[in-house]
NULO-613798 format. One record per residue (C-alpha): x, y, z; residue number from 1. Coordinates in steps of 0.02 Angstrom, whole numbers, padded with zeros to 5 digits. Layout:
N
+--------+--------+--------+-----+
:     xx :     yy :     zz : pos :
+--------+--------+--------+-----+
:      X :      Y :      Z : NUM :
...
+--------+--------+--------+-----+
//
This chain:
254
+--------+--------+--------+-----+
:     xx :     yy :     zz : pos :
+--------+--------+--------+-----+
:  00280 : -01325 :  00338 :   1 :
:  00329 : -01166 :  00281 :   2 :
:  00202 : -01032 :  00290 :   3 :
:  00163 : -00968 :  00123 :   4 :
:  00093 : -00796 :  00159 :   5 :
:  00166 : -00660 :  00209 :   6 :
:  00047 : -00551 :  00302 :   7 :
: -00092 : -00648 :  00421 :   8 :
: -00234 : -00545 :  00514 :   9 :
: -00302 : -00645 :  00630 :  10 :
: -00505 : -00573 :  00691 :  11 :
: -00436 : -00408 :  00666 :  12 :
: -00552 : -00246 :  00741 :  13 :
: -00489 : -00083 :  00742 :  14 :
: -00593 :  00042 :  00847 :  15 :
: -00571 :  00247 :  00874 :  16 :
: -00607 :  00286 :  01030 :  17 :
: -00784 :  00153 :  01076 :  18 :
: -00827 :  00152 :  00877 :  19 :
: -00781 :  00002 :  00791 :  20 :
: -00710 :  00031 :  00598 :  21 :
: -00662 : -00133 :  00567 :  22 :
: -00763 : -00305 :  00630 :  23 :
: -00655 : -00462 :  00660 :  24 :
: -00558 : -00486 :  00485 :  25 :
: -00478 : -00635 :  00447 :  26 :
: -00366 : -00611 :  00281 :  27 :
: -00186 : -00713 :  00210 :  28 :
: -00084 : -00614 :  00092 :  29 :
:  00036 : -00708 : -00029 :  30 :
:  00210 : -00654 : -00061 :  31 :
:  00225 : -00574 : -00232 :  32 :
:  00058 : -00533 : -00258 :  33 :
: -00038 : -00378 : -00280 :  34 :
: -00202 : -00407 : -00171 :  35 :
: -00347 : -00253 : -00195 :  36 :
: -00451 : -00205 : -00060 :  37 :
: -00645 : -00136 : -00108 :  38 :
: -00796 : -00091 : -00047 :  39 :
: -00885 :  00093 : -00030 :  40 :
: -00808 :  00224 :  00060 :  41 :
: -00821 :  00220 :  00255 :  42 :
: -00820 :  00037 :  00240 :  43 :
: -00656 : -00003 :  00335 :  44 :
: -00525 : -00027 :  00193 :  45 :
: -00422 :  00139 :  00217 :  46 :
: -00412 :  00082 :  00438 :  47 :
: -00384 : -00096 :  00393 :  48 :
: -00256 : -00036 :  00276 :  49 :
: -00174 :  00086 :  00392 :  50 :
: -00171 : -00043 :  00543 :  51 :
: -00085 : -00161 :  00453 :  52 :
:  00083 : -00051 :  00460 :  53 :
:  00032 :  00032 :  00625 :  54 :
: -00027 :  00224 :  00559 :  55 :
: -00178 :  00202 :  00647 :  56 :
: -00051 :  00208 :  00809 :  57 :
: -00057 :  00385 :  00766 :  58 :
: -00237 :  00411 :  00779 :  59 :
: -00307 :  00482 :  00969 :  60 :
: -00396 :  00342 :  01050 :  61 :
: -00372 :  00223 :  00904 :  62 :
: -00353 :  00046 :  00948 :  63 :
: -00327 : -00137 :  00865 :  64 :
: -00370 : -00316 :  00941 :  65 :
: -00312 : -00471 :  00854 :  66 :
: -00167 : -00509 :  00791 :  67 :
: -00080 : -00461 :  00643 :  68 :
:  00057 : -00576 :  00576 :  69 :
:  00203 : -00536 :  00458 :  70 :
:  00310 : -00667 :  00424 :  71 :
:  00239 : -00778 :  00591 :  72 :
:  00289 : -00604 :  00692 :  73 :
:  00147 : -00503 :  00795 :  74 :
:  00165 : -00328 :  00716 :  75 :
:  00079 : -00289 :  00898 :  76 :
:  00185 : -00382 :  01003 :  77 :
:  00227 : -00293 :  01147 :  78 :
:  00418 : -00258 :  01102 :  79 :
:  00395 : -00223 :  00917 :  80 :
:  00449 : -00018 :  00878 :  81 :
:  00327 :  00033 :  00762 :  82 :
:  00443 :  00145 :  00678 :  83 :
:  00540 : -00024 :  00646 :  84 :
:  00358 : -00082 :  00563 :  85 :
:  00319 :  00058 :  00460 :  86 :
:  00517 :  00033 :  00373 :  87 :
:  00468 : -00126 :  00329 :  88 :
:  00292 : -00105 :  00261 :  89 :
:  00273 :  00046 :  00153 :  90 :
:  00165 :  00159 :  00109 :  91 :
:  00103 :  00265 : -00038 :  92 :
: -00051 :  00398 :  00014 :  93 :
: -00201 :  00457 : -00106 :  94 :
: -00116 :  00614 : -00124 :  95 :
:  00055 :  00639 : -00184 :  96 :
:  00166 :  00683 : -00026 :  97 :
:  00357 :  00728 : -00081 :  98 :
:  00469 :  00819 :  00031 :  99 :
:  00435 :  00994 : -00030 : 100 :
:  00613 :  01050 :  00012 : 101 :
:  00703 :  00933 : -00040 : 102 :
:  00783 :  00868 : -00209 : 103 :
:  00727 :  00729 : -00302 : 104 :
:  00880 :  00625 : -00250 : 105 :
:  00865 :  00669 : -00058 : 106 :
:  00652 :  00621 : -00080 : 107 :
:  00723 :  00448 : -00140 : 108 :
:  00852 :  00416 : -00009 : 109 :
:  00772 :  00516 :  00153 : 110 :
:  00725 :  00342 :  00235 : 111 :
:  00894 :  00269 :  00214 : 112 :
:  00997 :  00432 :  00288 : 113 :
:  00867 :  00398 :  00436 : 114 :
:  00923 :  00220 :  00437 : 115 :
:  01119 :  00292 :  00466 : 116 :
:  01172 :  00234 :  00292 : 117 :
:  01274 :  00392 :  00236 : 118 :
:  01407 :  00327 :  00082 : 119 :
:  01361 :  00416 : -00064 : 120 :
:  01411 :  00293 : -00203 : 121 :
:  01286 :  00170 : -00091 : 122 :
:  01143 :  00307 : -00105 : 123 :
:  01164 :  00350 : -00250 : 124 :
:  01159 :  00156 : -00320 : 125 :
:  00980 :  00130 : -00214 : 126 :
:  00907 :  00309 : -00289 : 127 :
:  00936 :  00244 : -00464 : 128 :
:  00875 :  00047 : -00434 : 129 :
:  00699 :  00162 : -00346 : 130 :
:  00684 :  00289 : -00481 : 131 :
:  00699 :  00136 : -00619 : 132 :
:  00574 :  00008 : -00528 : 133 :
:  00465 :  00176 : -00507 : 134 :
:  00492 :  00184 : -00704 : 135 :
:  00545 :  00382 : -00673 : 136 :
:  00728 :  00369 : -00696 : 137 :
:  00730 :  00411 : -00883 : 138 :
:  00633 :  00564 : -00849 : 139 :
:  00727 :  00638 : -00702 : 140 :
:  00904 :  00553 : -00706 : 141 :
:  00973 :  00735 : -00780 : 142 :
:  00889 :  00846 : -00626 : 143 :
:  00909 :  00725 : -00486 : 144 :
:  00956 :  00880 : -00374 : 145 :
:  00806 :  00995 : -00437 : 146 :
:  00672 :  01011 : -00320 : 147 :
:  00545 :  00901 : -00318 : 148 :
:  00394 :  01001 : -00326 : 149 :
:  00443 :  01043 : -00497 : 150 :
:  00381 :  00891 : -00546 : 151 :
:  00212 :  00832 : -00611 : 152 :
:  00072 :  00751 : -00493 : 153 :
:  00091 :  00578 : -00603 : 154 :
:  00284 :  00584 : -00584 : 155 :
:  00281 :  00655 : -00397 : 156 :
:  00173 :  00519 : -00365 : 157 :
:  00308 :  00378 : -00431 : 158 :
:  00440 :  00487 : -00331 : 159 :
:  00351 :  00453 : -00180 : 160 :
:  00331 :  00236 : -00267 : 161 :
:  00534 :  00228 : -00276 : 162 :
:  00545 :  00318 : -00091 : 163 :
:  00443 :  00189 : -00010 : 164 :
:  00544 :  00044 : -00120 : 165 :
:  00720 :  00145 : -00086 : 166 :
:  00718 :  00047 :  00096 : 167 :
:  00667 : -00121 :  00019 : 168 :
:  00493 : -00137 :  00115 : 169 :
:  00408 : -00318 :  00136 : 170 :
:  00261 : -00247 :  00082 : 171 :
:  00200 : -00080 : -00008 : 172 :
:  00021 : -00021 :  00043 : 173 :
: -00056 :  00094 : -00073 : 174 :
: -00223 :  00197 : -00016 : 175 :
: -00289 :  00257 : -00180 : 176 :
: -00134 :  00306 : -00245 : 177 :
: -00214 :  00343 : -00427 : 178 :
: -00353 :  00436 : -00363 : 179 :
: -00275 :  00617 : -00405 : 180 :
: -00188 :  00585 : -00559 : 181 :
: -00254 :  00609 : -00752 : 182 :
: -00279 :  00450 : -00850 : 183 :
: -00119 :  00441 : -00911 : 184 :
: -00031 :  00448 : -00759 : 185 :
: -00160 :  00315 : -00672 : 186 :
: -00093 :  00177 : -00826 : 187 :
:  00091 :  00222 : -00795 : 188 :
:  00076 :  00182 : -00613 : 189 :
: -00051 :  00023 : -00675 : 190 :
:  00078 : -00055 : -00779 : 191 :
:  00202 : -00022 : -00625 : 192 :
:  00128 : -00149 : -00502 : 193 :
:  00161 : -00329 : -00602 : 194 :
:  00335 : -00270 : -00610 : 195 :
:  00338 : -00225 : -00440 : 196 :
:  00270 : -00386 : -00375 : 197 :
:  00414 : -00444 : -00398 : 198 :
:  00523 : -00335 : -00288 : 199 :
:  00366 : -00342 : -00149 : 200 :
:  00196 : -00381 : -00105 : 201 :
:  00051 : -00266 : -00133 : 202 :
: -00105 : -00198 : -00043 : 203 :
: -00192 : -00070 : -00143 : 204 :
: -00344 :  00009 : -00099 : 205 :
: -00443 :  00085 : -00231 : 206 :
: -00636 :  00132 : -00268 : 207 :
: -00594 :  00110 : -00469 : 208 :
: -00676 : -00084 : -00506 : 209 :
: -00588 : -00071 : -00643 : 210 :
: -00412 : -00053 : -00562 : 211 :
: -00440 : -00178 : -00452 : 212 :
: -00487 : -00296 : -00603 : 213 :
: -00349 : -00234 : -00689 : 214 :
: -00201 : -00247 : -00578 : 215 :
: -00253 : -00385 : -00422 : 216 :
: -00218 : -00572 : -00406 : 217 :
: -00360 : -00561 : -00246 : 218 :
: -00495 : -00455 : -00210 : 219 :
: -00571 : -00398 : -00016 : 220 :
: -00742 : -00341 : -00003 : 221 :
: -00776 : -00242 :  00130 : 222 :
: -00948 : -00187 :  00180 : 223 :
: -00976 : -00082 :  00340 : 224 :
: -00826 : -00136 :  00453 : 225 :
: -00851 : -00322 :  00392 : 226 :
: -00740 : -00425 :  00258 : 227 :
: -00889 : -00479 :  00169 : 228 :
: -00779 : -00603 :  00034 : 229 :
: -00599 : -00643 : -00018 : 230 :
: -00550 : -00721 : -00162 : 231 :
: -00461 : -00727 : -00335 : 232 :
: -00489 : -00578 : -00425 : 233 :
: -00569 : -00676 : -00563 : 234 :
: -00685 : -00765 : -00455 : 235 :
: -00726 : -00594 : -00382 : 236 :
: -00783 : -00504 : -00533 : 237 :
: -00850 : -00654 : -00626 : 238 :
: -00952 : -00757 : -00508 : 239 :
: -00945 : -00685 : -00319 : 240 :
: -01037 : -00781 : -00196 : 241 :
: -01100 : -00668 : -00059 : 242 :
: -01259 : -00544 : -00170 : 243 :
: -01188 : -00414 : -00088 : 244 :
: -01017 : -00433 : -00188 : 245 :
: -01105 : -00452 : -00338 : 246 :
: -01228 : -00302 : -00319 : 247 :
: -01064 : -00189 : -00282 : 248 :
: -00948 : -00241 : -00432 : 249 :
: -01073 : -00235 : -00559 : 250 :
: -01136 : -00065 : -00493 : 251 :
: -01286 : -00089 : -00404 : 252 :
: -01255 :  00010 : -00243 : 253 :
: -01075 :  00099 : -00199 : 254 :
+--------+--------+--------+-----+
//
């Protein structure tokens, strides 16, 4: 039977140095869906997050146990490059992060000149696909080679959307990647994600209850290194069955 999720953590905890961040998570992720991860801050959502496409390798003394599964593969397996990893899970930070000396174009298409592709008619067909499923191409397809500082937090921040989706990543992780931004940026990048569903699956992590509402199929609680409930984002917001779910989405504690 064909396995139909596409990320599996398996008792999952993620420790720095003897403290433990994260406590034993067990948590499927469906292709093609965007799945939100809550719960207030220092509660394990931002390590879980980052495990999952091995930046916590980066972190002295950081360690993971269990096993975490894309596709059926151990992203921890002993021969796995977690440089290969981290090309095929994205990732999109809190803070806008462009290239500050580079171009638009060569923000979009840095990860595939790492990859060896080097034919310009190729790069220059996968910067235009990014920039439109980043819904920026309209607004920068006459300055491509301008720098791309010059642009505005919202738009830098869908730059760094159609990077991460230039290399075609399984899945896109997003830590609070509205966090910065005005309101009007935060719904541009909103209505982005049921488009992008499409082109890959989505873990956002985000404090907003709204956004989560807003833009998840599924909905993790987490609650001082635990997973405290999973579940349709619906079923979530409407009628969660752990109290502690309920007291934090309708703004009791958080």
């Amino acid at each position: 039977m064909t396995n139909p999720f596409i990320l599996n953590a398996q008792d999952v905890s993620i420790y720095y140095g003897q403290k433990r961040a994260v406590n034993g998570v067990n948590l499927n992720v469906a292709k093609g869906t965007v799945s939100a991860l809550i719960g207030p801050s220092g509660c394990g959502k931002t390590t879980f997050l980052r495990a999952i496409n091995r930046m916590h390798d980066l972190t002295p003394g950081a360690r993971v146990e269990g096993k975490i599964l894309l596709d059926g593969s151990d992203l921890y397996g002993a021969d796995v490059d977690a440089v290969a990893v981290r090309r095929r899970i994205g990732m999109v930070f809190q803070k806008p992060n462009p290239f500050p000396t580079m171009s638009i174009f060569d923000n979009v298409v840095s990860g595939l000149k790492l990859a060896g592709i080097r034919d310009q008619t190729v790069l220059k067909g996968i910067a235009e696909q990014s920039l439109h499923q980043a819904a920026l191409w309209d607004e920068v397809k006459d300055r491509l080679n301008a720098p791309a500082m010059g642009l505005s937090g919202g738009q830098q921040q869908r730059l760094c959307i159609a990077r991460a989706l230039a290399v075609e990543p399984e899945i896109l992780l997003m830590d609070e990647p509205t966090s910065a931004l005005d309101p009007q940026s935060t719904a541009r990048i909103e209505d982005l994600l049921s488009d992008l569903k499409k082109v890959t699956t989505i873990m956002i992590v985000t404090h907003n209850m709204h956004q989560a509402a807003r833009v998840s199929d599924t909905t993790s609680f987490f609650l001082n290194g635990d997973l405290i409930e999973h579940g349709l984002t619906d079923q979530i917001f409407t009628s969660p069955r752990d109290e502690r779910t309920e007291a934090y989405v309708t703004g009791r504690f958080g």
